[in-house]
Every structure is written in C-alpha cells, then in structure tokens.
ZALO-780830 format. One record per residue (C-alpha): residue number from 1; x, y, z. Coordinates in Angstrom, 3 decimals, always signed. Example, Ala and Ser with C-alpha at 12.3 -4.5 7.8 and 13.67 -1.06 7.14 Angstrom:
2
R_k_X_Y_Z
R_1_+12.300_-4.500_+7.800
R_2_+13.670_-1.060_+7.140
END
This chain:
405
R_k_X_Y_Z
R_1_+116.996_+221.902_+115.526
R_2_+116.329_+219.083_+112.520
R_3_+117.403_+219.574_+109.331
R_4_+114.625_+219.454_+106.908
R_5_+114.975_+216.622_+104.106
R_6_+112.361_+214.798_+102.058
R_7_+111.033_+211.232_+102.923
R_8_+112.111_+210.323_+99.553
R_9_+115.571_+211.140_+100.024
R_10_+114.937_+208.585_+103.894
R_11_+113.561_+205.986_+101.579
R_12_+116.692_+205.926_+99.192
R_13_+119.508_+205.817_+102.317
R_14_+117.669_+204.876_+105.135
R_15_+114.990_+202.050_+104.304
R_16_+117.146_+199.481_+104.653
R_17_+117.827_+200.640_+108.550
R_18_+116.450_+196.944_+109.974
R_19_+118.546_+194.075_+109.233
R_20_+116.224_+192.061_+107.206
R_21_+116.198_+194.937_+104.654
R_22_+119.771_+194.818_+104.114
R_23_+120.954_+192.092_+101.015
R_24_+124.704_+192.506_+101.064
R_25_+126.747_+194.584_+103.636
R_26_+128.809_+195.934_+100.583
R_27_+125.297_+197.234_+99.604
R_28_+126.209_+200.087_+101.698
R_29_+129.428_+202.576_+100.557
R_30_+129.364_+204.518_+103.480
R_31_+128.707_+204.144_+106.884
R_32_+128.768_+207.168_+109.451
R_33_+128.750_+206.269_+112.966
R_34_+128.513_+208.059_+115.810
R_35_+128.503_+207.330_+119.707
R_36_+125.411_+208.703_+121.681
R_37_+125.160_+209.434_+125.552
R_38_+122.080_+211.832_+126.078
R_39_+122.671_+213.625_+122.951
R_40_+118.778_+214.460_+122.020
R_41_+119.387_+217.861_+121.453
R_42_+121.684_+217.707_+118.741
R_43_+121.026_+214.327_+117.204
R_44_+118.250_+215.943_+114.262
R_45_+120.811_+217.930_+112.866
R_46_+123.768_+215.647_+112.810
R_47_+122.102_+213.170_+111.562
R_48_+120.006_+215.542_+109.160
R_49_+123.338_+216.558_+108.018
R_50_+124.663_+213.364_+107.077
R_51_+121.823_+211.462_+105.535
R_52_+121.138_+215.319_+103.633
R_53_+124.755_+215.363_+102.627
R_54_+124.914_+211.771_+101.231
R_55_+121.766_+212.514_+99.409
R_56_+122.994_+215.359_+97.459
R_57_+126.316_+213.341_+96.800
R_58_+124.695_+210.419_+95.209
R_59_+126.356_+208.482_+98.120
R_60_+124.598_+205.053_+99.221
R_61_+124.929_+205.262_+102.950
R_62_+123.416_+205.052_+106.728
R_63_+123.888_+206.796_+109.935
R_64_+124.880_+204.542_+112.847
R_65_+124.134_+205.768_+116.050
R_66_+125.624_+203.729_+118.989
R_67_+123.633_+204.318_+122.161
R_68_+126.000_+203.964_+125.055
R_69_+122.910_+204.203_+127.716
R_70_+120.999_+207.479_+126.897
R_71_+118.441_+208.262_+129.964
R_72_+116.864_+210.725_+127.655
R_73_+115.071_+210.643_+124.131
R_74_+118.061_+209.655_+122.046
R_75_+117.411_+206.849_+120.586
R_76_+113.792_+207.804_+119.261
R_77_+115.021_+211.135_+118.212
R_78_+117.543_+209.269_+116.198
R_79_+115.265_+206.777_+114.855
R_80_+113.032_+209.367_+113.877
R_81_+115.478_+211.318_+112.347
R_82_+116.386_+208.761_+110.078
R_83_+119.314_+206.455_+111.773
R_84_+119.968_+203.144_+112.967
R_85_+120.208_+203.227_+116.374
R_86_+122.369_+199.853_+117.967
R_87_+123.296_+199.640_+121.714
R_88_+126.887_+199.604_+123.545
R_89_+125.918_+198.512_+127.214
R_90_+129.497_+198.582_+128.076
R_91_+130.364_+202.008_+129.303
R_92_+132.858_+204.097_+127.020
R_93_+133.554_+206.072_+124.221
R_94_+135.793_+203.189_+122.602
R_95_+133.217_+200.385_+123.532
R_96_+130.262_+202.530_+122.132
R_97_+132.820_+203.336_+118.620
R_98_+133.812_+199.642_+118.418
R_99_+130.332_+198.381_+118.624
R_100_+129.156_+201.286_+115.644
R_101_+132.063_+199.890_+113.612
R_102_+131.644_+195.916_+114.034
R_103_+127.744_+197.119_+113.107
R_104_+128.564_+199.429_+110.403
R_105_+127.891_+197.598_+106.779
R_106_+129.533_+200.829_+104.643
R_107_+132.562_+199.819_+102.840
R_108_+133.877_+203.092_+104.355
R_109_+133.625_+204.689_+107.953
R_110_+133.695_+208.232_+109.384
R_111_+133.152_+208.608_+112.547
R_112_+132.196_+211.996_+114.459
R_113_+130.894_+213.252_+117.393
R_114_+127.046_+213.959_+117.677
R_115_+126.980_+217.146_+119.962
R_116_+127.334_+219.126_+116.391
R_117_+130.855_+219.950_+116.621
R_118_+132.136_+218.507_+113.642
R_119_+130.387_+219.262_+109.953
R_120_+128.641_+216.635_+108.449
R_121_+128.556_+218.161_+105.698
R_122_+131.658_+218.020_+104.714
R_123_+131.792_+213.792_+103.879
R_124_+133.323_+214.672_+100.342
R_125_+136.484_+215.604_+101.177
R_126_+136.839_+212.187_+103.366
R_127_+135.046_+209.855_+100.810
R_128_+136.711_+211.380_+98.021
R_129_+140.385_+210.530_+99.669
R_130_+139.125_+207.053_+100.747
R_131_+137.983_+206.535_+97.209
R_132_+141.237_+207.798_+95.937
R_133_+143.444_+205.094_+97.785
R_134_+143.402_+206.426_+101.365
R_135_+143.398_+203.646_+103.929
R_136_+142.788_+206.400_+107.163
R_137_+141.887_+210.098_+106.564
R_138_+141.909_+212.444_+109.608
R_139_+140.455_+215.716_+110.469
R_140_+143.572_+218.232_+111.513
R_141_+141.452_+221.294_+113.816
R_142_+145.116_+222.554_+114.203
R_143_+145.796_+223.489_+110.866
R_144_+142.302_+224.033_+109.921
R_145_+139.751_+226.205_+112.032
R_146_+138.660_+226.351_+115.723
R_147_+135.583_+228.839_+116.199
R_148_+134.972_+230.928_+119.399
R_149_+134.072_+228.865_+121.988
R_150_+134.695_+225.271_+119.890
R_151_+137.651_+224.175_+122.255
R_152_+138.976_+225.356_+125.708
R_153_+143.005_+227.262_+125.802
R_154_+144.280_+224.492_+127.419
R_155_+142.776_+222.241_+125.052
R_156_+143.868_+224.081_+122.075
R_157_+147.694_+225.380_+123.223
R_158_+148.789_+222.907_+125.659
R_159_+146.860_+219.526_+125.595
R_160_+146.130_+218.581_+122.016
R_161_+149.618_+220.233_+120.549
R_162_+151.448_+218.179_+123.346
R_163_+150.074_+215.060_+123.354
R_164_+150.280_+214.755_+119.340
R_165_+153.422_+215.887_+119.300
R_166_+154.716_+213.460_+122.563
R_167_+152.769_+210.423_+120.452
R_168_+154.794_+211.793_+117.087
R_169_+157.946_+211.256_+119.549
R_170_+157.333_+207.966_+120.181
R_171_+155.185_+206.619_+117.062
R_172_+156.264_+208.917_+114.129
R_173_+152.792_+208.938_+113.000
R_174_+152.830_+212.326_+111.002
R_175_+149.740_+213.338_+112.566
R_176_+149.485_+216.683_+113.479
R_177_+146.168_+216.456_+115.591
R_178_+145.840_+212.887_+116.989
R_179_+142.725_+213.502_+118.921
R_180_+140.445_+215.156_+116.338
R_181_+137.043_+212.948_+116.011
R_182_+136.101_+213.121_+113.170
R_183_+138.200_+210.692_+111.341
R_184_+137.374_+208.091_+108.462
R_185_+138.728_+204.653_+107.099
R_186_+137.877_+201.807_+105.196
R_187_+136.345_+198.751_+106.395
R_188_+139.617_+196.288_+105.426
R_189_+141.878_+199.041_+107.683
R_190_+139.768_+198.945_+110.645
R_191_+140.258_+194.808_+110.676
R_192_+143.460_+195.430_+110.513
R_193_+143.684_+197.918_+113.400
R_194_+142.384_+195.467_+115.559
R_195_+141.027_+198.033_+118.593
R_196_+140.398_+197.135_+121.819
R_197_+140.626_+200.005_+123.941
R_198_+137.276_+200.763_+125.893
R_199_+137.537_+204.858_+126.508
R_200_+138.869_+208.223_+125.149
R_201_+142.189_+206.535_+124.969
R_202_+140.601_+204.680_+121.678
R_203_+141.005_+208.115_+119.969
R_204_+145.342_+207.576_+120.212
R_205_+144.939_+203.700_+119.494
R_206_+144.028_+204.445_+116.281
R_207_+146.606_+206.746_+115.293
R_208_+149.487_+204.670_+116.576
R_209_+148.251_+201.403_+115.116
R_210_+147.456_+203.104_+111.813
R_211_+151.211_+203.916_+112.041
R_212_+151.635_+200.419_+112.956
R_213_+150.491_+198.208_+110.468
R_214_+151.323_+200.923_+107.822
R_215_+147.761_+202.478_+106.779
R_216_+147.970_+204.878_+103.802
R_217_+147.067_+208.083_+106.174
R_218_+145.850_+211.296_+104.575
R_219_+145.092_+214.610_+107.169
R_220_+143.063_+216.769_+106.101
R_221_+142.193_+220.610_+107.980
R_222_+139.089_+220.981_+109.440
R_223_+136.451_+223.384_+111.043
R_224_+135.445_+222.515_+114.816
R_225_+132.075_+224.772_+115.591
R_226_+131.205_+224.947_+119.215
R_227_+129.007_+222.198_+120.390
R_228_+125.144_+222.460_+120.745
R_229_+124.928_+221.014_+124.301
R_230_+123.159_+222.595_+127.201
R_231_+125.710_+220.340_+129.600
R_232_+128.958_+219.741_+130.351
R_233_+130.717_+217.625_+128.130
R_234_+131.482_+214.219_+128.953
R_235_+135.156_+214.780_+128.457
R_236_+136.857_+215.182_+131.446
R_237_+140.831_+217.279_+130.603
R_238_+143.339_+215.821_+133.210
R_239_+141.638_+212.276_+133.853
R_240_+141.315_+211.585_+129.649
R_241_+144.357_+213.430_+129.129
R_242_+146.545_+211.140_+131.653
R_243_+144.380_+207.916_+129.630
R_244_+146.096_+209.126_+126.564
R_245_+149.449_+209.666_+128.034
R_246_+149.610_+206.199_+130.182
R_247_+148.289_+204.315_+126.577
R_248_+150.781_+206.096_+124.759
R_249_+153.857_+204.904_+127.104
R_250_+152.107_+201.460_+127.310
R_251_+152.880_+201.335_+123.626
R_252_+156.323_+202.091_+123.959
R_253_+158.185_+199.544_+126.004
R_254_+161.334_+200.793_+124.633
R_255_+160.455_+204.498_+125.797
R_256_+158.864_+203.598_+129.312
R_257_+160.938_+201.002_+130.542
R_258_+164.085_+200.242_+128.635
R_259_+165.912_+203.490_+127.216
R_260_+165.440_+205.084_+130.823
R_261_+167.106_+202.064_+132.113
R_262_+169.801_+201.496_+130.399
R_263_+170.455_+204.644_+130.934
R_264_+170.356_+204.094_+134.748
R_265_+172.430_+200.938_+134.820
R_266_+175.362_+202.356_+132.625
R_267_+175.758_+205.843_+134.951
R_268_+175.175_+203.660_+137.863
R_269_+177.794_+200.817_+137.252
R_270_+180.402_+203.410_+135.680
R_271_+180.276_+205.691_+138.509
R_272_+181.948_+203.348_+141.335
R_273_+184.663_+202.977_+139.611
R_274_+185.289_+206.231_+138.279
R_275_+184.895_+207.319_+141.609
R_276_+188.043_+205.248_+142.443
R_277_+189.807_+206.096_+139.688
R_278_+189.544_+209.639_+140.264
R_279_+190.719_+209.180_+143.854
R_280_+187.814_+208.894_+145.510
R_281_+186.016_+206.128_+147.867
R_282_+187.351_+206.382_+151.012
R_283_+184.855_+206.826_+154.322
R_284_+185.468_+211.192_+154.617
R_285_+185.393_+211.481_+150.688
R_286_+181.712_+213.512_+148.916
R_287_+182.486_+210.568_+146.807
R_288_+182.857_+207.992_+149.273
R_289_+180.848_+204.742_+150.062
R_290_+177.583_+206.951_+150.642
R_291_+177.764_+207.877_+146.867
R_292_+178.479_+204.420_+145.550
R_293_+176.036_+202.787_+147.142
R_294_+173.396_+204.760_+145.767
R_295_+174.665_+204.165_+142.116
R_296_+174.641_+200.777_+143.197
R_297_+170.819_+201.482_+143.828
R_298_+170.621_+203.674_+140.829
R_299_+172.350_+200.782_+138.163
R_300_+169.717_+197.837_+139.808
R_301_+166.905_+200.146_+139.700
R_302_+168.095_+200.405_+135.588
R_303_+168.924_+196.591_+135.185
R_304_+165.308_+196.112_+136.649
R_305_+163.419_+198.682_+133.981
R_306_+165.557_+196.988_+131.440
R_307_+164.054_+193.735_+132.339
R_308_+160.367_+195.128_+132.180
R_309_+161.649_+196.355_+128.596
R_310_+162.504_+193.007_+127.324
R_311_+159.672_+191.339_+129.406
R_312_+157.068_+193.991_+127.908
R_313_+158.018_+193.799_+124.266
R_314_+158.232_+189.672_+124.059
R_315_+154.478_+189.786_+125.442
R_316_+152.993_+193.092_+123.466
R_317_+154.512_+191.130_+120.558
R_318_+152.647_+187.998_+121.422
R_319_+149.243_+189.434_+122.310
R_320_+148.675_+191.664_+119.413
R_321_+150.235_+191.010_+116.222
R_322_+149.629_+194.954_+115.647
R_323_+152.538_+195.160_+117.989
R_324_+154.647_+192.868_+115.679
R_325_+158.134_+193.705_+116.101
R_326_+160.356_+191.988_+113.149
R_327_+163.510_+192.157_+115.361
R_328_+162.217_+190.573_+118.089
R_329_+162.266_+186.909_+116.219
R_330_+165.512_+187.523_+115.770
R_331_+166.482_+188.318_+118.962
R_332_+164.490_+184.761_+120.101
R_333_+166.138_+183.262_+117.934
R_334_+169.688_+183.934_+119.755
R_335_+168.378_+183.618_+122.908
R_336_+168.027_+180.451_+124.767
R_337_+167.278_+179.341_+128.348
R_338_+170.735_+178.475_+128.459
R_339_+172.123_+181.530_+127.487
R_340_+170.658_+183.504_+129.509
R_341_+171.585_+181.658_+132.620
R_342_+175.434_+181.611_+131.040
R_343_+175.914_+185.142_+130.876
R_344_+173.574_+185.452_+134.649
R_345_+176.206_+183.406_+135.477
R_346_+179.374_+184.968_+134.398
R_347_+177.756_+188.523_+136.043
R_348_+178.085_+185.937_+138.999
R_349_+181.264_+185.060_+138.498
R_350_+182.298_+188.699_+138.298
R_351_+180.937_+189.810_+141.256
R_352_+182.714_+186.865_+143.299
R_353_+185.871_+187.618_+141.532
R_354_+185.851_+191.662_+142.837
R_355_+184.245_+190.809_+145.983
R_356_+185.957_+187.588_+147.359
R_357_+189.273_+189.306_+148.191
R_358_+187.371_+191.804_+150.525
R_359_+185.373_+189.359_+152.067
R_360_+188.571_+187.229_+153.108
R_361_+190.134_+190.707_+153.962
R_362_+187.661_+191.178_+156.395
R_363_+187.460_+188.249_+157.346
R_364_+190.736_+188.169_+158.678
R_365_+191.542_+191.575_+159.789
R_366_+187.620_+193.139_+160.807
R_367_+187.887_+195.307_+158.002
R_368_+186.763_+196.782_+154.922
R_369_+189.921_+199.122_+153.357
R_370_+187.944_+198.845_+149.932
R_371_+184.346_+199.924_+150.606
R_372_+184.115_+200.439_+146.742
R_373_+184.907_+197.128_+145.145
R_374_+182.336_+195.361_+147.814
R_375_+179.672_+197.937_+146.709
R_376_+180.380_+197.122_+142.960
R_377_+180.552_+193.335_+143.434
R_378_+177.374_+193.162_+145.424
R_379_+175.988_+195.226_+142.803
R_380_+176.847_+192.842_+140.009
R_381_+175.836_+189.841_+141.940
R_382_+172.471_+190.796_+142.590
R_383_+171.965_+191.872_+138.437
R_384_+173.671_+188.395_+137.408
R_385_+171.156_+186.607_+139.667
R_386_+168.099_+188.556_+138.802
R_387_+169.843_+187.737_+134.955
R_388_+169.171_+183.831_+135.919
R_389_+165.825_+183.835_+137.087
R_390_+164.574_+186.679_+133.981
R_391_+166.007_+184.148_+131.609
R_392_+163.658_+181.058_+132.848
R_393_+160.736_+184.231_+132.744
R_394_+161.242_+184.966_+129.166
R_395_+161.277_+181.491_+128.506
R_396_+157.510_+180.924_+129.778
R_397_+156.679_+184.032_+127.655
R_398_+158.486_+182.556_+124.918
R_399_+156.879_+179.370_+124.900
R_400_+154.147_+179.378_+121.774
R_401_+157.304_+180.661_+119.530
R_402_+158.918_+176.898_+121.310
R_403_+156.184_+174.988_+120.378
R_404_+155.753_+176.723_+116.920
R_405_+158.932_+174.881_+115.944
END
C-alpha cells in the first residue's frame, strides 16, 4: 500500500531523521506528526504521502511518527518508509501527540491521523495559511466532505455537530468542527497552548485554549476518506465523547458550577417568602412548610455550587496561566479574609434576627405559629457560616497572589 517516491527525494527530507544529523531545529519548516498504535497497514502511504507531497512543494520537512506501544511492525514500517519514529510509553492519544510535538523540530506542525483518513496531500492549503499569518489552521469535515463509510451517523449528525456547537456555547471558539484531526499550528502557538491533557479529550484542549490565549485561527473544509484499517478503531463514541463533554465543563467554572447556582440560591431564598406573602405557609397549605423547606434545600444546594464557582476559577487561574482570567485580580483585590468573614457574618446576623423571635416563641408557648421565618433563618444561617469558613478557603488558594505583594 506504499507510495512510490525516489531515494533522492528521502535523502533531501528525510536524511537528517537521527539527531546528530540535525544542525538547527529551525532547519526544518515543517514537521508532520502523527500518533501510531498498530497502524502497519496504513503507515507506507501516509507517510508516502507526506514526505511525496513536501517533495513536490519544495517544502523542507519530516514525518514524526509517535509510537504509543505498537505490538506489530509499526515502527520498522515507518522507518522504512522514510519517518522518524520516537516513543510515547504513556498510554493516550494526547500523551503520544504531545510527545510528537515537544520532538517535532518544523517551525510548523500538522498533525493527522495515520489510519489514511485524512489527505496528506493536501499540506498546501495548511502551510500556505500558516505562512500567511495563521497561528492555528483546522480541518472543518462539516463543511467540507465526508465519503461513504468515512464517519458513523451518530458521529456525523449528533456527536461532532453537538459537541462543537456545546464547546462554541461555552468558549466562542468559531470552530465549526472541533474534533477534526487533522489540524496545524506553528511552533510559538503550541508553547503557548501549553497542553496537558493525556487522551481524546486533547483534541477540545486545543480548540478552547487556542480561543484562550487568542491564536489567529483559520478553518479550512476538508475531505475525510474512510480509513484503511482491518480493525476497529481505537475510538470508543460514548466513553471519548463523555471525555470531551466532562473537559469541556471543567473549563467552564462559570457554566458548571456557578450560573446553575446562583440560579438555585435566588429561586430558593425568594420562594419562602413569596410563599408568605402570597398567603401561604401554614401546616394544610401545597405551599406550606413541606415546600419551604425544600427551597431551603434548593437555595444551600445553589450557595454551595456558587462556592465551587469561585473556589474553581481562583485555582484554574492559578494553575494554568492559559486560564488567566483578567477580572479575577480584580476581584482579589476587593476581597480580603476579613471581608469575607464580615459579610459571613452579617448573613449571621440575619438569620438570628428572623429566627430569634420564633425560637423565644417556642420557647415559651411549645410552638411554632411561623414555620416559614424559622425555615428562612436557618437557611441563612447555615449560608453565612459556610460564607466564614469559604472565606479562610479562598484565602489559602489566594496565598502566592499574598506573597506576590
């Protein structure tokens, strides 16, 4: 299944395939990498097409292939064929694309797949926007062309449309196919994309940090062929699809934790007492004591996803300055231990001020004639101290920005 090119043509892209034959790594223009796990089949022909492909172009440039553990021939078809073969011991399709990147000594990177899915012959279009400015140029299979058999209905109408367009939600990336492989940037935008992500999910990192740390992106349409494997694929639709989704809300504090929260606490805390007001609260009301107390549940449950919020966004920002946030600082720069605790505090306060009176009520008479007010105050009381103790949390989080001063 090799693609027939001369050894002269090997000698003028590939000699320099062992270290000590390499000068300078900005020797090298272009760098196409791909990750390999028992891909012998199909590995002559990518490959053939590449190094062919760069040939005619006038392109210096190498073929990376990243050997993620192949129990077949792989990595002495690929050497054969032309490439420099490097090993990933750590299982995944991230760890295998990080390792062909940190190897890769092109000034520019396009990555594919190596089951023959994606054309390698078509590196102009990528080089020629990555020449022209482009920081990230990816491969649209949406608006391009999707051959019989090249991607399963659920793949095509449901999975890939969704999750691109629920990352476009949260992101605004622009990206109209977030998952296509075959993707290319230049060697200053993947430092500053700073990847860690170890499987499939490495596929969305890179479109949402591109967003991030504002990458010139250019999308281009593309053709996806079916595959040459005589296996299943190593893509697995529900167990990489949920990866994408649960990275995805990861990166979104706001969306996974805060938004639904404050939406929570304000329907939960408002609807006591409009319960009351509208003439409700009593024992034999629908809207009795019954109701309050689970909006009393409902409003903590919010204060508490409100708190992960806050908690998650101080330490994403922290971690990974991809995650920079520039109204965070701000924010830290109001806050203080002390404040915190203050308005903790006068939530306290609150609570003893609506709650007190029914207390001595039943204290003295056995009874509880306002089953509503002791629902709301013990309501406040517990978010005012839970306010007290997050304060001291964010704090510790908050602690290199402290001794930054």
């Amino acid at each position: 299944m090799g693609v027939a090119w001369s050894d002269a043509s090997r000698d003028v892209f590939c000699e320099r395939a062992t270290v000590e034959g390499i000068a300078e790594p900005n020797a090298v223009e272009l760098s196409v990498v791909m990750p390999c796990l028992n891909e012998e089949r199909t590995l002559p022909t990518c490959i053939g097409k590449a190094l062919r492909t760069m040939a005619e172009l006038g392109i210096h440039g190498e073929v990376v292939i990243v050997d993620n553990g192949s129990t077949d021939r792989s990595v002495e078809v690929a050497t054969e064929a032309g490439a420099r073969v490097v090993h990933e011991s750590a299982k995944g399709y991230g760890n295998a694309l990080r390792r062909g990147f940190e190897e890769a000594r092109g000034k520019f990177i396009i990555m594919g797949d190596c089951d023959d899915s994606y054309d390698f012959t078509d590196l102009k279009r990528y080089v020629d926007r990555l020449r022209g400015g482009a920081e990230f140029v990816i491969g649209n299979r949406l608006a391009g062309e999707i051959k019989p058999g090249a991607m399963p209905w659920h793949h095509r109408w449901i999975g890939n449309p969704v999750l691109s367009w629920f990352l476009n939600v949260l992101f605004k990336t622009g990206v109209g196919d977030s998952h296509c492989g075959m993707r290319g940037f230049t060697r200053e935008a993947y430092r500053k994309m700073r990847l860690k992500m170890s499987g499939m999910e490495l596929a969305s990192e890179m479109v949402i940090k591109s967003a991030k740390v504002g990458l010139k992106t250019e999308e281009i349409p593309i053709t996806l062929w079916p595959d040459g494997r005589d296996r299943k694929p190593h893509l697995r639709s529900f167990r990489d699809g949920w990866r994408h989704l649960r990275f995805m809300l990861m990166c979104s504090p706001k969306f996974l934790f805060f938004l639904p929260g404050l939406l929570l606490a304000i329907l939960g805390l408002a609807a006591i007492p409009a319960a009351v007001i509208a003439g409700y609260g009593v024992f034999d009301d629908a809207f009795g004591p019954n109701f309050m107390f689970t909006a009393s549940l409902l409003s903590i449950v919010g204060w508490h996803l409100m708190i992960f919020g806050v908690l998650a966004k101080v330490y994403s920002h922290q971690v990974d300055p991809v995650f920079e946030d520039p109204r965070i600082p701000k924010v830290m720069q109001v806050f203080s231990i002390e404040r915190g605790v203050m308005l903790g505090l006068l939530i306290v306060t609150a609570s003893l001020v609506c709650g007190v009176p029914v207390l001595v009520e039943w204290w003295q008479t056995a009874k509880v004639n306002s089953p509503a007010r002791w629902i709301l105050a013990g309501t406040l009381f517990t978010i005012g101290f839970e306010t007290v103790f997050t304060s001291f949390l964010v704090g510790i989080l908050d602690l290199p920005r402290e001794n930054g001063r």
